[in-house]
C-alpha positions in Angstrom: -3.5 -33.2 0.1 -4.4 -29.7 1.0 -1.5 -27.0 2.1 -2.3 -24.2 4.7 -1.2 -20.4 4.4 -3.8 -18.8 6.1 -2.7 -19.5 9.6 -0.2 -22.1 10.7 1.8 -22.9 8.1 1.7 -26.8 7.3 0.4 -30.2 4.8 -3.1 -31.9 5.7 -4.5 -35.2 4.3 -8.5 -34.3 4.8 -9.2 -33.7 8.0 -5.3 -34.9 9.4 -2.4 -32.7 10.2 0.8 -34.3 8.3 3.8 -34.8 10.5 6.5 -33.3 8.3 9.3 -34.4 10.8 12.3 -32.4 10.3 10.7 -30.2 8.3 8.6 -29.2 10.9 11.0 -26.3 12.3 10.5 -22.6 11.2 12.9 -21.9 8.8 11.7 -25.0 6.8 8.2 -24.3 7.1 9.3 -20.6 5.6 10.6 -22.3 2.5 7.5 -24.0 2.7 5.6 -21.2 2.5 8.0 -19.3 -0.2 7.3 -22.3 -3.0 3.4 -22.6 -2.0 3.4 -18.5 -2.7 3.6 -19.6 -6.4 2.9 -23.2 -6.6 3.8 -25.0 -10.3 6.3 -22.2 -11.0 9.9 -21.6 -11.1 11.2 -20.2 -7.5 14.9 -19.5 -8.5 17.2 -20.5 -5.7 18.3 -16.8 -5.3 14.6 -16.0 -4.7 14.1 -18.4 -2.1 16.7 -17.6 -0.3 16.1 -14.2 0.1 12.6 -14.7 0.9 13.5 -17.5 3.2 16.6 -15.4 4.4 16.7 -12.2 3.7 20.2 -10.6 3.0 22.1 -12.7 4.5 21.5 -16.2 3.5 23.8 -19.5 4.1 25.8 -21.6 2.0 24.1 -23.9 -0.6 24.7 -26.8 1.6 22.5 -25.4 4.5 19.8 -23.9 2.3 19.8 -27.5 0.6 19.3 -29.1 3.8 15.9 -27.5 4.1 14.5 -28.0 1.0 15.6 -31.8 1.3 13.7 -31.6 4.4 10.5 -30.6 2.6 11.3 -33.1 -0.6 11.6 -35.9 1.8 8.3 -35.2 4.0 6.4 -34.8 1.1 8.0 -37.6 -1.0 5.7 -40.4 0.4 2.5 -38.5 -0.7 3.2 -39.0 -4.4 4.5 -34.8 -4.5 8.2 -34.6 -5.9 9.8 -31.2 -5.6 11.5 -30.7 -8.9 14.9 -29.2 -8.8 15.5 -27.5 -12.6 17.1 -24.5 -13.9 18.6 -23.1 -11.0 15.4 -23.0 -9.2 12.2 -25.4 -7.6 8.8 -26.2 -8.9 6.7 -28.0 -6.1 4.2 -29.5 -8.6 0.7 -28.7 -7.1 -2.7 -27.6 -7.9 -3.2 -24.3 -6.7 -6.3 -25.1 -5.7 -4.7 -27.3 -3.0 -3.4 -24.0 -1.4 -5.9 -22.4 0.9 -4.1 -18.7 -0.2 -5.5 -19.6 -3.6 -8.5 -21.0 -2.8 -9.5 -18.0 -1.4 -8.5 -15.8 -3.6 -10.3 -17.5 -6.1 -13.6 -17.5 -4.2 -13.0 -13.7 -3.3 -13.0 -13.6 -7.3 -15.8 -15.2 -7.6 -17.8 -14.0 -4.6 -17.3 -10.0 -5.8 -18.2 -10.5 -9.6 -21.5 -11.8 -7.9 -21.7 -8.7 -5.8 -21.4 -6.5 -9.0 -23.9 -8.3 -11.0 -26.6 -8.3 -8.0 -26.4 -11.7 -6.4 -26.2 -11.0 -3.2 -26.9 -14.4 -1.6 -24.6 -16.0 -4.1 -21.8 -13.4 -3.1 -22.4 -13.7 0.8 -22.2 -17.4 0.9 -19.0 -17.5 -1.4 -16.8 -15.0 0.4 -17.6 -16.4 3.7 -16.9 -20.0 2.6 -13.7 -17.9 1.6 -13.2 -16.0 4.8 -13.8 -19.6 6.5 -9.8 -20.3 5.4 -8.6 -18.4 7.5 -7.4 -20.6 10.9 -5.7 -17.7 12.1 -2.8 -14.9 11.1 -1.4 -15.7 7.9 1.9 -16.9 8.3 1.7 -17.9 11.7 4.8 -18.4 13.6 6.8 -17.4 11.0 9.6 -14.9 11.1 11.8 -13.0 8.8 11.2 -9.7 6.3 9.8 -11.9 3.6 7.2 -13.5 6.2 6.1 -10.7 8.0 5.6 -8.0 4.7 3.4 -11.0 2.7 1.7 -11.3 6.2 0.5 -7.8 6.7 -0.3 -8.0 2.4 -2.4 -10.9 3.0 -4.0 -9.2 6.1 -4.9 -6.8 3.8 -6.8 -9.2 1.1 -8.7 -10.7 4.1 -10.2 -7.6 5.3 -10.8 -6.6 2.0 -12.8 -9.6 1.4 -14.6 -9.0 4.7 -15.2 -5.7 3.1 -17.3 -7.5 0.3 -19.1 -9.6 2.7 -20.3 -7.1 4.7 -21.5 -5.0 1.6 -22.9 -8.8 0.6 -25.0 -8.7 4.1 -25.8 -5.3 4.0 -28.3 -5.3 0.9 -30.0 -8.5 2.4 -30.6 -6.6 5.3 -28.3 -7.7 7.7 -27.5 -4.8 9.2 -27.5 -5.7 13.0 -25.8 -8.7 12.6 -22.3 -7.0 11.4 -22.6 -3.9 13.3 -20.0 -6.0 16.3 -18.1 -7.0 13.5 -17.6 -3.8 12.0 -17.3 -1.5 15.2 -14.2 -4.0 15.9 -12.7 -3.9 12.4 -13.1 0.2 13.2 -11.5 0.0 16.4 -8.7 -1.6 14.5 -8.6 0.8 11.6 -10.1 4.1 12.4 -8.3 6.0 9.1 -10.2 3.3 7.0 -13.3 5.5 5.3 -14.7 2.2 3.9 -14.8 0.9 6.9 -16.5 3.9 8.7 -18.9 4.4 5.7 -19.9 0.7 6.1 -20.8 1.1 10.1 -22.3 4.0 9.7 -24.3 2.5 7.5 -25.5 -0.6 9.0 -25.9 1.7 12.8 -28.5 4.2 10.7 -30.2 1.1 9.1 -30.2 -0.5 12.6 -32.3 2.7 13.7 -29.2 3.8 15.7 -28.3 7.3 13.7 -27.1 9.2 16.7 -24.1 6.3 16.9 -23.8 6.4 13.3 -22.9 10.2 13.7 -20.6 9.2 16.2 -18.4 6.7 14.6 -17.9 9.9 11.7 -16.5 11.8 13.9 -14.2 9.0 15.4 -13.0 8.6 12.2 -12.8 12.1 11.5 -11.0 12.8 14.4 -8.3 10.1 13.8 -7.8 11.4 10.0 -7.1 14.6 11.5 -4.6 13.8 14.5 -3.0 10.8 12.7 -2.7 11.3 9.1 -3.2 15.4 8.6 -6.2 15.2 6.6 -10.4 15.4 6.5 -12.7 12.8 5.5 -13.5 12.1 1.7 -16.1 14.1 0.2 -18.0 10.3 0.1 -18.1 9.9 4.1 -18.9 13.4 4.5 -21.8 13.3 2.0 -23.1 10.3 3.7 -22.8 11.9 7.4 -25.0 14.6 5.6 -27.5 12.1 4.8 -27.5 10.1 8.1 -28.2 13.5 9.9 -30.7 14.4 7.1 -32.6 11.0 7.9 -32.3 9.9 4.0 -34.6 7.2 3.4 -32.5 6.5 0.2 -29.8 4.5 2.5 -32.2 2.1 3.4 -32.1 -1.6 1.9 -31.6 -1.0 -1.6 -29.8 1.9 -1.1 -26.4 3.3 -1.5 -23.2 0.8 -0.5 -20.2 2.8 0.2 -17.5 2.4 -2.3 -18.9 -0.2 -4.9 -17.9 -3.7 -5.4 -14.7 -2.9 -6.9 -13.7 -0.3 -4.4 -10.6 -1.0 -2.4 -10.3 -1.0 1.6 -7.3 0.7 3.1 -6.6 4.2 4.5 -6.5 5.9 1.5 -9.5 9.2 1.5 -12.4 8.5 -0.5 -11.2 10.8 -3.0 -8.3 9.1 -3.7 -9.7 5.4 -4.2 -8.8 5.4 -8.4 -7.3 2.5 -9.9 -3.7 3.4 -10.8 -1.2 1.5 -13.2 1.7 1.1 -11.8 5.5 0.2 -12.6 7.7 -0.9 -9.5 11.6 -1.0 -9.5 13.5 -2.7 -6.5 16.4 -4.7 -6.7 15.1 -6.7 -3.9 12.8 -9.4 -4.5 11.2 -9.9 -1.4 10.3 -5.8 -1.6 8.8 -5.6 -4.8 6.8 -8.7 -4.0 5.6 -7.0 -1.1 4.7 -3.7 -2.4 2.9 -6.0 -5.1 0.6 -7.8 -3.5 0.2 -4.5 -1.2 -0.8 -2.2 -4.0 -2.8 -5.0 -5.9 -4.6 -5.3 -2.3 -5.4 -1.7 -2.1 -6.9 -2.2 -5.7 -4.2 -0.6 -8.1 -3.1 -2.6 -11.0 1.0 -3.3 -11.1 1.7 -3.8 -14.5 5.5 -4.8 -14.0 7.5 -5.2 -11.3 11.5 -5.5 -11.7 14.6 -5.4 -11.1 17.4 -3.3 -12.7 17.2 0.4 -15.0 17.3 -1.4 -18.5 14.2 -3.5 -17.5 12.5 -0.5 -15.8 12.4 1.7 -18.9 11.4 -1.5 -20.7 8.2 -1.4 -18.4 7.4 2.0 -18.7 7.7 2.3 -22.6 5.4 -1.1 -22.7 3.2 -0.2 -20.4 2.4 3.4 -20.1 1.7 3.3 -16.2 0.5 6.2 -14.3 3.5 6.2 -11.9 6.9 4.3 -11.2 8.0 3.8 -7.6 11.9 3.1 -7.8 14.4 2.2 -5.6 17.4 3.9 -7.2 19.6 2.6 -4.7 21.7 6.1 -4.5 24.5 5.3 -1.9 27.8 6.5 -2.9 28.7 3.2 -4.0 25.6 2.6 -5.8 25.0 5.6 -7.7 25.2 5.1 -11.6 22.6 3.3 -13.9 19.7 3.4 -11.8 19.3 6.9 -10.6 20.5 8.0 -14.1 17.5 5.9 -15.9 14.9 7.3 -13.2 15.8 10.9 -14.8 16.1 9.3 -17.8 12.3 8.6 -17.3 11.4 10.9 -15.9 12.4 13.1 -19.3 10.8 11.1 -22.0 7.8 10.6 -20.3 6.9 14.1 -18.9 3.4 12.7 -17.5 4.6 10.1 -15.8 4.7 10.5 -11.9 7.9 8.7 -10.3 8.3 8.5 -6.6 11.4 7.4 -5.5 11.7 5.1 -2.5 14.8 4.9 -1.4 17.1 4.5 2.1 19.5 7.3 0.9 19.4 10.7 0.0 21.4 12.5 -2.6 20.4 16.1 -3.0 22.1 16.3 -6.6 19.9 13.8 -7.9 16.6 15.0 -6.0 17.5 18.3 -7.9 17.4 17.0 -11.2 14.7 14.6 -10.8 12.6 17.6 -9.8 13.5 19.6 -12.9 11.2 21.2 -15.0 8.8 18.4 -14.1 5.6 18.1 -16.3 4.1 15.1 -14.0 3.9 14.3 -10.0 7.3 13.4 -8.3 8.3 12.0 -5.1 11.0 11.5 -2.7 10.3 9.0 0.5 12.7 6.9 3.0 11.9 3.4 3.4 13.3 3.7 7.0 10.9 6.9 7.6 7.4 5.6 6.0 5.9 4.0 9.1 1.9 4.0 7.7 0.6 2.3 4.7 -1.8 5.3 4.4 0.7 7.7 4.5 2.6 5.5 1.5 -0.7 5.1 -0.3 -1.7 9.1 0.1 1.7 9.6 -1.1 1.4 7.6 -4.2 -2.0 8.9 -4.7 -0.6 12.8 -4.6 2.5 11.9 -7.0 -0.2 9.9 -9.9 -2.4 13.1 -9.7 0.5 15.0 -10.5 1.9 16.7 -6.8 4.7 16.5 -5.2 5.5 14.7 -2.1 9.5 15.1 -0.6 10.6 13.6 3.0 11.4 16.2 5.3 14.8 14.9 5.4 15.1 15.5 2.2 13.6 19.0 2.3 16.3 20.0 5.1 19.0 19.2 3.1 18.7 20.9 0.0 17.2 23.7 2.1 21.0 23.3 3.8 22.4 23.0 0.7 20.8 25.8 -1.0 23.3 28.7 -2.4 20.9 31.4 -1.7 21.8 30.8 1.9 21.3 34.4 2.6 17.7 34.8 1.3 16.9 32.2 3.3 18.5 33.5 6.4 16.1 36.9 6.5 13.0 34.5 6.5 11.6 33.6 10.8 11.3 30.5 11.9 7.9 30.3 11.1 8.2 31.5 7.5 11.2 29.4 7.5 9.1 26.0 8.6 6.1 26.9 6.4 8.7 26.7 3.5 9.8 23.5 4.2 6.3 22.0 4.5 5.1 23.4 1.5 8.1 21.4 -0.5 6.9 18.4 1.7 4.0 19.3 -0.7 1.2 19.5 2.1 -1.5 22.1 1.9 -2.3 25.0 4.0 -4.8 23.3 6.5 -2.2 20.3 7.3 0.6 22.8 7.2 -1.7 24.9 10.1 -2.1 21.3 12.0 1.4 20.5 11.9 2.1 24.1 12.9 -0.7 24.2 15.6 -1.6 27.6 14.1 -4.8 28.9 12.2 -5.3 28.7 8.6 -5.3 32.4 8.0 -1.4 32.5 9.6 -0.2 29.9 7.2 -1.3 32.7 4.4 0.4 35.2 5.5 3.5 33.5 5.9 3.2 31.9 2.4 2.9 35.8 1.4 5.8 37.4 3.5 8.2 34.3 2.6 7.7 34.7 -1.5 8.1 38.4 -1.2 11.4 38.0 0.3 12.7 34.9 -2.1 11.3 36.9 -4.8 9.0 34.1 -5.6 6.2 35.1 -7.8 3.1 35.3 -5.8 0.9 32.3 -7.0 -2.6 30.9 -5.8 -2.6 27.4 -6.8 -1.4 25.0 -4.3 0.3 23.1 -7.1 1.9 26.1 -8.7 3.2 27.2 -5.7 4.9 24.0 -4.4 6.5 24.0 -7.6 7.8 27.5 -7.3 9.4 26.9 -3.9 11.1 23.5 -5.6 12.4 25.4 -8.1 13.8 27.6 -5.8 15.5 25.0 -3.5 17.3 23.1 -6.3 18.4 26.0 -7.6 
């Protein structure tokens, strides 16, 4: 019996689609898919009905309905689901899961990458990419569904990523050039990706569209995400346009074996230990497998204060991303432990990701901090790079706010009159340099030169009485002190 993720959800025996019969309808196939997600382990009925159901699940006699759908098709291939403990384990070799399957061959197919087999590593990652039958998930609906799709999305380009690095070095480069210019079309802020075109187009003798696809990506870093290429991608443009012979065959592979493919700059691609917090399950499973997919290593996720600090004492992570669910009626424990944290472990960058605001708290998180903090709205975070960059900022240390955020405790300020001698311009250049953006994305955003961001930085501190300051860090941390005061 093998079980299929990676496309239509369903059972085959060999080469035969199993009729599951009732179980055949969405919703099953969902609880399908929740028990395969960790197949010979303990799904607790509470977990799969929230990833089946989100926040509002049905009564036990519905959700039991299902899962005596799936028990019965399955029963007369010798697979019992096992009710025990509050919870189901569907008693299967992972192996039998295509998800698994592939990620073991992506496993096996980039430790042969990093120790120089390159055949070995091309032939195992595509007989991994060959899983696929389509989008992950397919036809499936629901929060739960649609966050582990886009995660797994992720680990398949990721491992395409590999391939192509794979091909590249047996000098294959015109062969994935249509390959990559489409995964490019599809995500111009991914450097990787650019690097990797670029690439194979100068190998392929074609530098003046190798130059070109820079700048596409250049130009969509700039307009979409407020930022420049990594010093990586630039230093290989230099090279393309130098005609280096060094990037022939043999030659340099953008980002190493190890590297991660997302949107996150070149100079940002560092593994990162890190702690998540989220009283919803299907959320810090997401963020999980999202992080793990952009090649940081989560050491813990849970789900309450006691068990957070647990995590971080243990553990030691570079950052903690909570959810310190800080609603009137939730406020207590949770946003109390983040500050908590945040105290005893000065270093420790925490980025709170939250759907509510409370400026009180924001204040005293941002206190006298020694390491990176952040402030983000699920509801406002529309881009995984933007989410990744901001992670990325907040374990190096900066700071990284919402604007909403930013508005109200500029609102809230009691040096209302201060503020009220500053123009609109100085006025907006102080709320973007709590936001913690630098001067050339505060210019973009602003749509004026560099050299005008400056000199309201100068005129804006001379009226707050800010001490004048050069470093970008430094500074953002002067104008926070200044708002939550």
């Amino acid at each position: 019996m093998q079980y299929r993720m990676l496309g239509p959800v369903g059972v085959w025996d060999a080469e035969h689609r199993v009729e599951l019969g009732k179980a055949e309808s969405a919703k099953a196939r969902c609880v399908l898919a929740a028990l395969l997600r960790d197949p010979g382990e303990l799904i607790t009925s509470e977990t799969l009905a929230e990833r089946v159901w989100g926040d509002d699940p049905p009564g036990p006699a519905v959700r039991y309905k299902y899962v005596g759908w799936i028990r019965a098709a399955l029963a007369p291939y010798g697979v019992q689901l096992i009710f025990r403990d509050n919870g189901y384990v569907l008693p299967i070799d992972p192996d039998q899961v295509d998800l698994h399957r592939f990620r073991r061959l992506v496993g096996h197919g980039r430790n042969a990458l990093g120790a120089g087999d390159h055949e070995e590593a091309a032939a195992v990652l595509r007989d991994a990419l060959g899983l696929w039958h389509g989008p992950a998930l397919a036809g499936l609906s629901g929060r739960w569904a649609e966050l582990f799709r886009d995660q797994l999305t992720e680990e398949r380009v990721s491992a395409t990523v590999l391939r192509v690095r794979a091909d590249l070095e047996l000098g294959r480069h015109s062969e994935v050039i249509p390959e990559l210019a489409e995964l490019h079309t599809e995500r111009p802020a991914d450097e990787i990706v650019a690097g990797l075109l670029m690439l194979a187009l100068y190998r392929a003798g074609q530098r003046t569209q190798a130059l070109a696809a820079y700048h596409r990506a250049e130009l969509h870093l700039r307009q979409a995400l407020d930022t420049d290429p990594g010093p990586e991608l630039r230093d290989l443009r230099r090279r393309i346009q130098a005609g280096d012979p060094g990037l022939l065959p043999g030659g340099v592979i953008i980002g190493g074996p190890d590297a991660p493919a997302g949107d996150e700059p070149a100079g940002e691609q560092r593994l990162r230990r890190v702690v998540i917090a989220d009283d919803s399950a299907v959320l810090r499973d997401g963020m999980a497998w999202l992080l793990t997919a952009r090649g940081h290593h989560v050491v813990a996720a849970v789900a309450d204060a006691d068990a957070l600090m647990a995590a971080v004492e243990q553990h030691k992570p570079d950052i903690a991303i909570v959810d310190v669910r800080l609603a009137p009626a939730h406020a207590g424990e949770e946003g109390h432990a983040a500050v908590a944290m945040a105290k005893e472990h000065p270093g420790l960058g925490v980025l709170v990701f939250s759907r509510y605001i409370d400026t009180v708290f924001a204040a005293e998180l941002l206190a006298d901090r020694a390491g990176g903090v952040g402030y983000l709205l699920k509801d406002r975070v529309a881009d995984v790079g933007e989410f990744i960059g901001a992670l990325a900022r907040v374990a190096e240390g900066g700071t990284v706010l919402d604007p909403e955020l930013v508005a109200r405790l500029l609102t809230t300020n009691r040096r209302g009159r201060e503020l009220a001698t500053l123009t609109d311009g100085e006025r907006q250049v102080l709320a973007l340099l709590a936001e913690g953006l630098p001067d050339s994305a505060i210019a973009q955003k602003l749509a004026v030169p560099p050299g005008e961001v400056g000199k309201h930085v100068s005129s804006l501190f001379h009226k707050l009485s800010l001490p004048p300051v050069i470093d970008r860090d430094r500074r953002n941390m002067a104008v926070l002190g200044y708002l939550r005061s």
